[in-house]
N, C-alpha and C positions, 0 to 999 in steps of 0.2 A: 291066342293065335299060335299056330306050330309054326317051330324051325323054319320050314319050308315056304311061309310064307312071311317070316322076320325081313325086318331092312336091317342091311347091315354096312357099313362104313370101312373105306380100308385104311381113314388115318381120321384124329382126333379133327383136322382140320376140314375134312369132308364132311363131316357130322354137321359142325360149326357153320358153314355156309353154303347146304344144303337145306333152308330151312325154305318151307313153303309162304311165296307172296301173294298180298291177295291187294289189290286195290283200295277199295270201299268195301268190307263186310258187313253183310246185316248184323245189329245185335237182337240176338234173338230172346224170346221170351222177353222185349221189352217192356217197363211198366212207367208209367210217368215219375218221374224224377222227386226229388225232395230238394238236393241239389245238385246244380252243372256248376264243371268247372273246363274251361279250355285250353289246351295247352300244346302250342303253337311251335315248331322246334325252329331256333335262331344259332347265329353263329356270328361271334365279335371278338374284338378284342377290351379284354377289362384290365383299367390297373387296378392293383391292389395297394392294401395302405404301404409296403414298402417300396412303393413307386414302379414295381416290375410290371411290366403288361405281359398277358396273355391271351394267348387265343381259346374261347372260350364257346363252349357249345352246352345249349340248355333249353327250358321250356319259357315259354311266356305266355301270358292271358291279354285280356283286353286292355287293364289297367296296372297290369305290374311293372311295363320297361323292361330293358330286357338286362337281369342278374343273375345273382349267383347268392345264396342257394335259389333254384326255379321256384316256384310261386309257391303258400303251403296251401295244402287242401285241409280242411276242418270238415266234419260231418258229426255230428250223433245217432249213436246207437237207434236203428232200425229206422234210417232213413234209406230211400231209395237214392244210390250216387252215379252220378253221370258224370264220367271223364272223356270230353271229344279231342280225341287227337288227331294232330295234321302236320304228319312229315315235313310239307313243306318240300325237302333234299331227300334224297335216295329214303331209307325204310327205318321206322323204327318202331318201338311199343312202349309201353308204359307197364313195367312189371309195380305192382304192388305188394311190394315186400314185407312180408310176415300176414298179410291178410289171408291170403288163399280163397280165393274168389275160385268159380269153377274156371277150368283149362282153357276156354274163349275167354276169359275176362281175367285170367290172370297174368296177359302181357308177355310169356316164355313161348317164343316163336319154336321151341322144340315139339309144342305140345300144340300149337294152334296156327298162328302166323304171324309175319310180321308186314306192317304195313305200308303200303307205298302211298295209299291215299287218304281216307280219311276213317278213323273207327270211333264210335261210343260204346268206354269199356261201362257194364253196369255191374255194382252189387251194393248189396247192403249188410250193414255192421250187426249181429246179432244184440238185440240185448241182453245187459247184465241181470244176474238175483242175486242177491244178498246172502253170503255165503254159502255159493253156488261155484269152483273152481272151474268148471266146466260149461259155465254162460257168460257171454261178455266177452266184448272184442275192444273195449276202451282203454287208451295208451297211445303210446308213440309207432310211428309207423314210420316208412318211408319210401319214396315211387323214385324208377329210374329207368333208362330204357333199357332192354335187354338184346341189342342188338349189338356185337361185338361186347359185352357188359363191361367188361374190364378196364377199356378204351375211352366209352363213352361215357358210363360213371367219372374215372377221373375228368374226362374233358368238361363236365360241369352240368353232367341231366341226368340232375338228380334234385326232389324235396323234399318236402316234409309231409306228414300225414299227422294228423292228429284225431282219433275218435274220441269225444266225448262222450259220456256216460249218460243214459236218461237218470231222469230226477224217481226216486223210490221214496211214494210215503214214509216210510219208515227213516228216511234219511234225508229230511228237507237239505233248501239249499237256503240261504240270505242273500239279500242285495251283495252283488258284489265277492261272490265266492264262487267258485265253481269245487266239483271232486274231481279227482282223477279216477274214479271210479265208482261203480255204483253206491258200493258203502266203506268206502275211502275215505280219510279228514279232507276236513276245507281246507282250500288253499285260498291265495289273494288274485282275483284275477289281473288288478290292475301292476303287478310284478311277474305274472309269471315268463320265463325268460325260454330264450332255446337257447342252447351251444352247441356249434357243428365243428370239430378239429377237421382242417381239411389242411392237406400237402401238395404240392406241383414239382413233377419231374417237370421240365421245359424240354426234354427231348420224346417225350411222349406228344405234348400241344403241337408239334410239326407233321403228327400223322397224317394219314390221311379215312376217311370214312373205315373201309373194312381189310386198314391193315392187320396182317398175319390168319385174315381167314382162308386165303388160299392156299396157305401152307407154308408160305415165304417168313421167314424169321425174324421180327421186328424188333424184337427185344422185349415183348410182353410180360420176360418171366424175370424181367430186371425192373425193379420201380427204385428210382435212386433221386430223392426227393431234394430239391435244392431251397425251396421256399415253404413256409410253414403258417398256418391263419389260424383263427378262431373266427367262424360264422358265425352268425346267429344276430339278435336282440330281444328287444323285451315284445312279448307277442299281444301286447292290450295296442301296439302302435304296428299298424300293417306295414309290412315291406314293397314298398311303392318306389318309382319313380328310375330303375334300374340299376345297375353298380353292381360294387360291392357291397353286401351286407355283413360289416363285421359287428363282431360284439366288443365292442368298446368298455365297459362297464356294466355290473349285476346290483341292480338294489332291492334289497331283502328286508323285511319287517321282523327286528328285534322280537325277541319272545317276549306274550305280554302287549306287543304294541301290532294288534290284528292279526289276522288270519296270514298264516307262513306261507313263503314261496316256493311254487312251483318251480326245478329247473329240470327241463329236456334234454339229453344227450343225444344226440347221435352222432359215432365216428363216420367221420368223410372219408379217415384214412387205408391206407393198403399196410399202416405197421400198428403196431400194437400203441395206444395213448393211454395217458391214465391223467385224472385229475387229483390235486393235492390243493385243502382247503389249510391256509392258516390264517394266523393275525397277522396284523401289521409288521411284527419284527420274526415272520416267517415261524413262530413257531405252528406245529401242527395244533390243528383244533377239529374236533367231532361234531361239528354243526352240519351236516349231512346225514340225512335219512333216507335211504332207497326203498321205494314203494315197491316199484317191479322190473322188469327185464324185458325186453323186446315185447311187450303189450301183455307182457303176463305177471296176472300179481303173485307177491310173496303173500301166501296165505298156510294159516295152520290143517295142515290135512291129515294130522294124527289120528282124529276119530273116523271111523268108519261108515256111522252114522249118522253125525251129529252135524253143525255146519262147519264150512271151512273158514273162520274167519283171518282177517288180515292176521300177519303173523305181530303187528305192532299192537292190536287192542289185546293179546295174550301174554303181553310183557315180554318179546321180542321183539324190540325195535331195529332195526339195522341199521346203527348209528355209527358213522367213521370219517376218517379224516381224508383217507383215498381210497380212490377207485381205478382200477385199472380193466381196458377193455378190447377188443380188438376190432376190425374192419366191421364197419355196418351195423354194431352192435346199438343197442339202445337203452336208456337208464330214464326212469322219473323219480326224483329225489325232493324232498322238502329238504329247503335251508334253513338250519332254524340258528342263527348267532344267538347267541347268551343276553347280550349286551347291543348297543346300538353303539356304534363307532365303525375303524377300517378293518376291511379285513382281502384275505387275496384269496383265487383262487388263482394255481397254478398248472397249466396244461402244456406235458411232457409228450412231445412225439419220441419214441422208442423204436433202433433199430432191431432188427426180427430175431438177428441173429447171433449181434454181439451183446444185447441189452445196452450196449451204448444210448442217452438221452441226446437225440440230432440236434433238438431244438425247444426251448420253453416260451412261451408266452405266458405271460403274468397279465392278469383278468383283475380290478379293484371291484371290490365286493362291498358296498356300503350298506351298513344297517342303520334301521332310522327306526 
């Protein structure tokens, strides 16, 4: 396209809430599904476990209730996925972050629209090959509206995604274990866990839909967090019935004693978090392995040729005691304790600017 016929904006905030609304869009190129998920946008008030309520805005399904985090989507690699959204209130989307679906189906109303009535976004997860860095979309993900993003992430529409890996002869699966990826180690299904750090300014939950799109100053560029959570549980038990969904306790399978634990990270937060694993009398301990990073594996790509295998079967493991991450990021790590007994993990919210730690929540971590 020439100059001449560019759009252009005379402030950051004309960009922003100038974006094109459509009703019902067809989805095009539609193919029958593998799986539907629906996701309904509601608005409440939830307490959380330190008795503070807020006002909370998120997604629900048929049978989820209406919580926090919004419902998780699961799919495997080279399934057809169907997400019907339905505003419901004024407009919104469902951006699938870190998939990259084509520009209709990736929920960034800059690029497509945003909705006032009903849309099914479609795509599907490529699959993985065995030491292939460049096939596979299996990992952590996560969906959120993209409509004022900043606003309505914190206010609570926001979940999880999770892609599973198809099963590759060469890398059976057993009862009872899944991979995080196509030729990944077994983990346990029945422990694998999510953690979500999530924060609340409470003068941000008195907005209203698309404050400071018009240019009006809302404070957007101020996030000054009064209350601090750990989301998440163990994910072999669906999160049903609405609430809050905290993570109360991680139980993990001693080395030796089955197939290691899967845990999930994703930051909910707007400041930098980091987790710290110890024992019982705090000191640090290295039971932590990181597989990959936003849905992408650590793998060895030194050869040119040859394959890329994981960087852990090259005698690179990436074993540590913390991890530190910032807004929206994502981690899959096996926990592997030494020993069966207590053990903690510790999740530090971090201010941006002072390195100041706001606030820690202490997670029990039991190995068995």
């Amino acid at each position: 396209m020439s100059d001449a016929h560019a759009t252009t904006f005379a402030t950051q905030a004309a960009f922003a809430s100038g974006q094109p609304h459509e009703g019902s869009p067809v989805t095009e190129f539609r193919r029958t599904p593998d799986r539907v998920f629906l996701r309904k946008f509601f608005n409440r008030r939830l307490r959380f476990p330190d008795g503070a309520e807020h006002e909370i805005w998120g997604f629900e399904d048929e049978k989820s209730g209406r919580g926090l985090p919004s419902p998780l989507v699961r799919v495997t690699e080279g399934q057809v996925m169907h997400g019907i959204l339905k505003p419901s209130k004024k407009v919104h989307t469902i951006h699938w972050h870190g998939i990259e679906p084509d520009p209709r189906n990736d929920g960034v109303g800059h690029t497509s629209f945003e909705v006032t009535g009903e849309y099914t976004y479609q795509w599907i997860a490529e699959p993985g090959i065995p030491g292939d860095p460049n096939a596979g979309a299996a990992g952590s993900y996560f969906y959120h509206c993209h409509v004022n993003t900043v606003l309505h992430v914190q206010m609570g529409m926001f979940g999880n995604v999770i892609i599973d890996p198809v099963v590759h002869p060469d890398f059976p699966v057993p009862a009872g274990a899944r991979r995080p990826f196509v030729d990944g180690p077994l983990y346990d299904i029945a422990t694998e866990t999510l953690l979500v750090p999530y924060s609340v300014d409470p003068r941000w939950h008195q907005l209203s839909h698309a404050a400071g799109l018009s240019g009006e100053d809302v404070g957007l560029n101020r996030f000054e967090p009064k209350h601090f959570y750990v989301l998440g549980g163990n994910l072999s038990q669906p999160f049903t019935g609405g609430g809050v969904h905290s993570l109360e306790a991680v139980r993990a399978n001693a080395v030796g004693h089955g197939f290691p634990t899967l845990l999930r990270i994703l930051n909910g937060n707007y400041f930098p978090t980091q987790v710290r694993f110890t024992d019982a009398q705090d000191n640090p301990v290295r039971i932590a392995e990181v597989l990959s990073h936003d849905g992408r594996i650590f793998r060895d790509t030194s050869s040119p040729t040859g394959p890329s295998r994981p960087v852990r079967d090259v005698g690179n493991k990436l074993e540590t005691a913390v991890l530190a991450f910032g807004a929206a990021e994502r981690y899959d790590m096996l926990v592997c304790p030494a020993k069966a007994g207590e053990y903690r993990i510790h999740v530090d919210l971090i201010q941006w600017v002072t390195g100041q730690v706001l606030f820690t929540k202490v997670i029990p971590l039991i190995a068995i």
